[in-house]
N, CA, C and O atoms as a GROMACS GRO file, in nm:
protein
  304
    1UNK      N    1  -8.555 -13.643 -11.186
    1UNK     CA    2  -8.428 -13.606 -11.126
    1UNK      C    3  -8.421 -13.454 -11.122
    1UNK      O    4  -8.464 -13.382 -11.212
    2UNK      N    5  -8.366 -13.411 -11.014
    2UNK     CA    6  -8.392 -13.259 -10.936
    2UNK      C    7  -8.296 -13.210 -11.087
    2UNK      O    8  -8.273 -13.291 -11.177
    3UNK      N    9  -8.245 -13.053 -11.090
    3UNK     CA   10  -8.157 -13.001 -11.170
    3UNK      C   11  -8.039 -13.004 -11.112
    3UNK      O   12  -7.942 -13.027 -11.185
    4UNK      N   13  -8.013 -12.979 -10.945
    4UNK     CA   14  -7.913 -13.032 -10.908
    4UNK      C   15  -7.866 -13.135 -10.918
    4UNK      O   16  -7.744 -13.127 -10.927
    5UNK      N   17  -7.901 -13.231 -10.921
    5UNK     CA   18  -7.856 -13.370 -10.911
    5UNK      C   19  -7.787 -13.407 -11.065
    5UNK      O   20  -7.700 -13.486 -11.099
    6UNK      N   21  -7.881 -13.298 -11.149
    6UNK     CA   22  -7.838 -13.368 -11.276
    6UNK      C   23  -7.706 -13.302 -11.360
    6UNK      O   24  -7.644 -13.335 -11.462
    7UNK      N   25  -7.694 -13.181 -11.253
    7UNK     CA   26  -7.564 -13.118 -11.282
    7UNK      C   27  -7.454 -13.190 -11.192
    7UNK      O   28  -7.340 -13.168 -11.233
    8UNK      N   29  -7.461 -13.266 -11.087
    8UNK     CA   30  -7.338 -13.307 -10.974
    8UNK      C   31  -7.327 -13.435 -11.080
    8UNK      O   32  -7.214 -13.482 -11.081
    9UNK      N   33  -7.422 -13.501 -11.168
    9UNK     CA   34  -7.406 -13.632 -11.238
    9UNK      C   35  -7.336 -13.634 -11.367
    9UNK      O   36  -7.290 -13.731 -11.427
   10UNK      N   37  -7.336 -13.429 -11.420
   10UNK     CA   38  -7.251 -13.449 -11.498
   10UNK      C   39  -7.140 -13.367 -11.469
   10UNK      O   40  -7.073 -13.337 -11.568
   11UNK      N   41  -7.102 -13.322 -11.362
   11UNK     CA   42  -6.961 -13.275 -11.316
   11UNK      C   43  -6.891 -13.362 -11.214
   11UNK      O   44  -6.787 -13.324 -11.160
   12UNK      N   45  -6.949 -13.480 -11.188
   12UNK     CA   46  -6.885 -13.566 -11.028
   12UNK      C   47  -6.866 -13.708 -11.091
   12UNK      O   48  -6.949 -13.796 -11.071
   13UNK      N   49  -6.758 -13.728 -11.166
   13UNK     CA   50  -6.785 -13.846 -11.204
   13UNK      C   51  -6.807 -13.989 -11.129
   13UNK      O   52  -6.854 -14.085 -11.190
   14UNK      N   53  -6.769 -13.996 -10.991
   14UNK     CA   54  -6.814 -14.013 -10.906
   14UNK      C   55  -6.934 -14.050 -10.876
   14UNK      O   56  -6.980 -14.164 -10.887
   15UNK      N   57  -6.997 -13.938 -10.831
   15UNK     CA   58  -7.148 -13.914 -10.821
   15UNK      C   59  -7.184 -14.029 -10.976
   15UNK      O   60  -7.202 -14.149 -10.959
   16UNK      N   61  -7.186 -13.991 -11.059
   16UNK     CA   62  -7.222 -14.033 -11.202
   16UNK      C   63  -7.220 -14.201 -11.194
   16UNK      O   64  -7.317 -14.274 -11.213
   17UNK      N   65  -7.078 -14.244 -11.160
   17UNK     CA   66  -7.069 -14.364 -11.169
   17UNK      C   67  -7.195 -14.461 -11.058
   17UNK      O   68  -7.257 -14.562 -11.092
   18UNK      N   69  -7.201 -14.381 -10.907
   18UNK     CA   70  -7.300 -14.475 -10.827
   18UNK      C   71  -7.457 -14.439 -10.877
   18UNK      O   72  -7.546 -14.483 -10.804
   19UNK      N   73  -7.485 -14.385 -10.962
   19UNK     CA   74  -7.632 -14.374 -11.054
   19UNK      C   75  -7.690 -14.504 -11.048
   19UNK      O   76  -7.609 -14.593 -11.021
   20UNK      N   77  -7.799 -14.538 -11.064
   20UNK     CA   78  -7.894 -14.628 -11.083
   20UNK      C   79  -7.895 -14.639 -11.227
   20UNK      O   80  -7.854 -14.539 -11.285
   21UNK      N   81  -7.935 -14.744 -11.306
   21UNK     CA   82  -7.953 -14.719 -11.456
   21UNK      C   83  -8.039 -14.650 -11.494
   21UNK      O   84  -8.011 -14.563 -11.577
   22UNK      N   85  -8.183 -14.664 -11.444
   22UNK     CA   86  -8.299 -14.569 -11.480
   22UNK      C   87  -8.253 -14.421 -11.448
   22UNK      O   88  -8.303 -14.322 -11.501
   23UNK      N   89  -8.114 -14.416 -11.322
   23UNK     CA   90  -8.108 -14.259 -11.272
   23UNK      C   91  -7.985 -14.214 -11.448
   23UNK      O   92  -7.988 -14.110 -11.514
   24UNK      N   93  -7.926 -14.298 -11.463
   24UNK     CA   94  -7.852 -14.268 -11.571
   24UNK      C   95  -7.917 -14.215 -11.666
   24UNK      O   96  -7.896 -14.111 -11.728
   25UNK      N   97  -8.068 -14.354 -11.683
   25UNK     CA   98  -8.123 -14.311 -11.851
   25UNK      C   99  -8.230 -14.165 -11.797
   25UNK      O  100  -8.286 -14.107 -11.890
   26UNK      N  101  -8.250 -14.123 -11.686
   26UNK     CA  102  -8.300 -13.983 -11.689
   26UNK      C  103  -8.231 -13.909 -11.751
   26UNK      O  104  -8.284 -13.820 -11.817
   27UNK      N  105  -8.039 -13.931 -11.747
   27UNK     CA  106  -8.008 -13.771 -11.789
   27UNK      C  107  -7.982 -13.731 -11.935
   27UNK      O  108  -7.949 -13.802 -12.029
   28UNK      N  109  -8.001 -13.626 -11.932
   28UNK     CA  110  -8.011 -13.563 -12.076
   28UNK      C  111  -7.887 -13.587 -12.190
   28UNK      O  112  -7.783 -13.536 -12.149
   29UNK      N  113  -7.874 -13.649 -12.315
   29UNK     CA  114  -7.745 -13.698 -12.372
   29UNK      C  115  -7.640 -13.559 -12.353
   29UNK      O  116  -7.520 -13.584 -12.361
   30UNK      N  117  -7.682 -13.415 -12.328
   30UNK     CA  118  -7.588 -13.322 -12.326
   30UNK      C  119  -7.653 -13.253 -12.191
   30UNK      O  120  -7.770 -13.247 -12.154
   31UNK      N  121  -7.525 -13.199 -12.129
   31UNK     CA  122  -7.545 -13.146 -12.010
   31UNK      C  123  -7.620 -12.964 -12.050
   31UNK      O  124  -7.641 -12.895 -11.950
   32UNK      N  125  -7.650 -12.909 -12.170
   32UNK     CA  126  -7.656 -12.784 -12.192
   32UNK      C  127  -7.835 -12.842 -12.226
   32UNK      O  128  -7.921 -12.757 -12.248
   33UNK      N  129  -7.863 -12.958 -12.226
   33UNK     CA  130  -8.012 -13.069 -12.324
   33UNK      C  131  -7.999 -13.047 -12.426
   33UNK      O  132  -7.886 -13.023 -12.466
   34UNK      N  133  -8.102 -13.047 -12.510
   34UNK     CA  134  -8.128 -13.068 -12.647
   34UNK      C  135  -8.189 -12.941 -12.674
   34UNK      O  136  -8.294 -12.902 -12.622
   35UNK      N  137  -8.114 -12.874 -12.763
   35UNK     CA  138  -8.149 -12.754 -12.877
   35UNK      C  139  -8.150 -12.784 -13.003
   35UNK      O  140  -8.036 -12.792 -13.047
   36UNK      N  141  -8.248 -12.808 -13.096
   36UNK     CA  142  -8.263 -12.807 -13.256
   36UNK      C  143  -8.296 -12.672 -13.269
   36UNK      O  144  -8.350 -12.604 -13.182
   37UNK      N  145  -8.250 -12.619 -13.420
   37UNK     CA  146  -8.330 -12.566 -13.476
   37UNK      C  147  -8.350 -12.566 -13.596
   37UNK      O  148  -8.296 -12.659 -13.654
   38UNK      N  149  -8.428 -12.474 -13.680
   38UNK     CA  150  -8.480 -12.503 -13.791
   38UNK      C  151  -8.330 -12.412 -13.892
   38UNK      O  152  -8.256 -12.323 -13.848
   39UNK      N  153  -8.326 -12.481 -14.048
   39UNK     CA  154  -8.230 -12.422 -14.103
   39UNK      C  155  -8.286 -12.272 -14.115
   39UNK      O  156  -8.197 -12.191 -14.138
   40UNK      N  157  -8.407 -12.222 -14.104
   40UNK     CA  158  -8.444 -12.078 -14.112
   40UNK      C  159  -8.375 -11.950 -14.008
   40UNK      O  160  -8.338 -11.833 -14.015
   41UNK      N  161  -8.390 -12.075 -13.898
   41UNK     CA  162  -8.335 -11.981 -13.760
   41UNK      C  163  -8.179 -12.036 -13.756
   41UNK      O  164  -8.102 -11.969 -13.687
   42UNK      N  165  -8.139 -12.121 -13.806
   42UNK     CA  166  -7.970 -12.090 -13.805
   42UNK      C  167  -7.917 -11.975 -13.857
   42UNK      O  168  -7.834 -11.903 -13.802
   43UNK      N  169  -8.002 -11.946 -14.043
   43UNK     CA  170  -7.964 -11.841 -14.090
   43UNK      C  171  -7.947 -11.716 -14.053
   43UNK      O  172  -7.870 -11.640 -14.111
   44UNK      N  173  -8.063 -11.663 -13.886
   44UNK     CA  174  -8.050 -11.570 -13.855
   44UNK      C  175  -7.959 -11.556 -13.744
   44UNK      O  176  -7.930 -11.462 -13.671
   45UNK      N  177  -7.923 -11.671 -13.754
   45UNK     CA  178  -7.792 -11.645 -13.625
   45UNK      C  179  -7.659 -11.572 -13.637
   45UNK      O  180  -7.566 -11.623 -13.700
   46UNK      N  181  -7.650 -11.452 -13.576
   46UNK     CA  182  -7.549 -11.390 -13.586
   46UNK      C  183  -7.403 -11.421 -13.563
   46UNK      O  184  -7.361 -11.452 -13.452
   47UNK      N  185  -7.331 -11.412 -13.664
   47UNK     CA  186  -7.194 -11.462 -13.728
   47UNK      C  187  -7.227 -11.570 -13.776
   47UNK      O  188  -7.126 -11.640 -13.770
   48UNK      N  189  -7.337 -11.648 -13.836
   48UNK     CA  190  -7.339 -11.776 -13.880
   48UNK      C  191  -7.293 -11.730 -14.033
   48UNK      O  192  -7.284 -11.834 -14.097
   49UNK      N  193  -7.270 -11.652 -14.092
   49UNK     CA  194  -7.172 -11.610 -14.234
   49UNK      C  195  -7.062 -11.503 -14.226
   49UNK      O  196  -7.063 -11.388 -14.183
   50UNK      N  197  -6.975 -11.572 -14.278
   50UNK     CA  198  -6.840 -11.501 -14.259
   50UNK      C  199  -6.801 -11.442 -14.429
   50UNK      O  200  -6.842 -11.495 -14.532
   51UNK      N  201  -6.727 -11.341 -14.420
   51UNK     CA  202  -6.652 -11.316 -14.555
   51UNK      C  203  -6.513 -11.380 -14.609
   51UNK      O  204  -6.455 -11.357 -14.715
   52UNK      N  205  -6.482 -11.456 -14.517
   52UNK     CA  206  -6.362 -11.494 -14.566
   52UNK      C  207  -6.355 -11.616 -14.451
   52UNK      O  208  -6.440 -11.620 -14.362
   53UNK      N  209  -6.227 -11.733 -14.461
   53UNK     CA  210  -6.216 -11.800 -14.342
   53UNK      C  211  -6.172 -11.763 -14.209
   53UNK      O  212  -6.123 -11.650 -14.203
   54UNK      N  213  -6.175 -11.821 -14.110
   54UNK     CA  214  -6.117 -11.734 -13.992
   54UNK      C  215  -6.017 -11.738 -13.967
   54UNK      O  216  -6.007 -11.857 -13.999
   55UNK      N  217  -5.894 -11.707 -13.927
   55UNK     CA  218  -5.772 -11.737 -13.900
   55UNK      C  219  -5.750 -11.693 -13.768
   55UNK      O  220  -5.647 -11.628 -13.753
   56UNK      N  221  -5.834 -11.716 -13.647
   56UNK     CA  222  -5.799 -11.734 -13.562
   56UNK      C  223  -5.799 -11.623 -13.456
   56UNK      O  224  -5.781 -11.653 -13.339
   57UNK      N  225  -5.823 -11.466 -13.500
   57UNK     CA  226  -5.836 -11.379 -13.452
   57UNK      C  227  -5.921 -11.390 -13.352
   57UNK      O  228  -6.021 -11.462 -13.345
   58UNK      N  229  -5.845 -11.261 -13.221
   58UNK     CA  230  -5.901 -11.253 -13.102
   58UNK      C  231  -6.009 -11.124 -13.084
   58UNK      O  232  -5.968 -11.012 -13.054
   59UNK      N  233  -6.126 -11.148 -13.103
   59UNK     CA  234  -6.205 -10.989 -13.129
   59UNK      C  235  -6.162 -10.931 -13.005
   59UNK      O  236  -6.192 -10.812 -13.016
   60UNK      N  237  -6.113 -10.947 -12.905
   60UNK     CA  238  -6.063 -10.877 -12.776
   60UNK      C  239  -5.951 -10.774 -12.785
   60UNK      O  240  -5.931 -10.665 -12.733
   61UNK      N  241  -5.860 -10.883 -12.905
   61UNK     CA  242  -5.769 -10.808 -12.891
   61UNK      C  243  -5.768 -10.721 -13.022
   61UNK      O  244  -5.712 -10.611 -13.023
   62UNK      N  245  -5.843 -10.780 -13.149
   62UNK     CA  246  -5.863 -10.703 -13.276
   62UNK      C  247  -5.981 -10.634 -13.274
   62UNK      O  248  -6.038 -10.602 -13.378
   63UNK      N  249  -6.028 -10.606 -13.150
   63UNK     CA  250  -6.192 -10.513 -13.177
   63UNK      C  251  -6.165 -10.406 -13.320
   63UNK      O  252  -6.239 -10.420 -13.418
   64UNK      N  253  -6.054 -10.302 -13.320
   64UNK     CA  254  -6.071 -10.242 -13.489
   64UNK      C  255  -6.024 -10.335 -13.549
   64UNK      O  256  -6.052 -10.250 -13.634
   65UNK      N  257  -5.983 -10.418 -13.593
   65UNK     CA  258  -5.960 -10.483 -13.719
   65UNK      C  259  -6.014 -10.598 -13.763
   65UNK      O  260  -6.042 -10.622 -13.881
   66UNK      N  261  -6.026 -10.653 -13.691
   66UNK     CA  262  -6.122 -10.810 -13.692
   66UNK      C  263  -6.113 -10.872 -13.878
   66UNK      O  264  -6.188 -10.864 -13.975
   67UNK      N  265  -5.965 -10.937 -13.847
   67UNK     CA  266  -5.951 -10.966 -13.951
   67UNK      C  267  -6.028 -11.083 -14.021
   67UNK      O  268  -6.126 -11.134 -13.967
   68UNK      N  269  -5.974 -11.130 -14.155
   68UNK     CA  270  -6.083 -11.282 -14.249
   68UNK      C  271  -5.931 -11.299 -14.295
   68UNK      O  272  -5.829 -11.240 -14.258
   69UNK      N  273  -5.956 -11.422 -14.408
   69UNK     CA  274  -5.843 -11.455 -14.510
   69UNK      C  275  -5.841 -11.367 -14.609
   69UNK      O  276  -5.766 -11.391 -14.704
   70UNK      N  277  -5.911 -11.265 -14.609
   70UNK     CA  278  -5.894 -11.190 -14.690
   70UNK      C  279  -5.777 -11.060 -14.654
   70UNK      O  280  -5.668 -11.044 -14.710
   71UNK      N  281  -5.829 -10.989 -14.562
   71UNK     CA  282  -5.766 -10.921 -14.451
   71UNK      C  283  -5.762 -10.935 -14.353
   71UNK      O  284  -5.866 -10.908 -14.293
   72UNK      N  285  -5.656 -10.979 -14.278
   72UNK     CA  286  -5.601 -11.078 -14.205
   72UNK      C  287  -5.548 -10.968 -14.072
   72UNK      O  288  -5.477 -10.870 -14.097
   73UNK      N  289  -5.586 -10.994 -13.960
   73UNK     CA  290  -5.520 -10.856 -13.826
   73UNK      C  291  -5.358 -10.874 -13.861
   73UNK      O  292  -5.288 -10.965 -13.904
   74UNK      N  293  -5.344 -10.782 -13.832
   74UNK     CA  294  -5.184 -10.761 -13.795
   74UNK      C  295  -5.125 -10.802 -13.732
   74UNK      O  296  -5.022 -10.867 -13.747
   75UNK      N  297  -5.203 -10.759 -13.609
   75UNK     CA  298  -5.123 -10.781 -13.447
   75UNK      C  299  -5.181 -10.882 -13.392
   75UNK      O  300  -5.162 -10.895 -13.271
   76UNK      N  301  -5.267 -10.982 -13.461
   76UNK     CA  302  -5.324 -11.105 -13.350
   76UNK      C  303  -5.212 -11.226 -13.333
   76UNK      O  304  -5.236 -11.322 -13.259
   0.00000   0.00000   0.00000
């Protein structure tokens, strides 16, 4: 199945529903496919550790302050 097709199958539900079964079991269980990785390379994923919990802050709008539960933005 083309890459187009397999994007109109998961944005057209439509499209999706008149699939063939074999055209169904082509598509990928997630429309982004399948990414693993190893717990080594999670660790290096940036922001995968925080100092505190998040409460929700907008780095857009807190670029200086970027608060945690510890210190928390002001203005978010």
């Amino acid at each position: 199945m083309s890459l187009d097709k397999i994007i109109r199958a998961w944005e057209d539900p439509e499209y999706r529903s008149s699939l063939s079964a074999a055209d169904l079991a082509a598509l990928p269980e997630s429309p982004a496919g399948g990414i693993e990785l190893t717990d080594a390379e999670l660790g290096t994923v940036i922001g995968a550790a925080q100092s505190g919990a998040s409460v929700g802050c907008n780095t857009k709008t807190c670029a200086t302050t970027r608060g945690n539960s510890v210190n928390p933005c002001g203005s978010c």
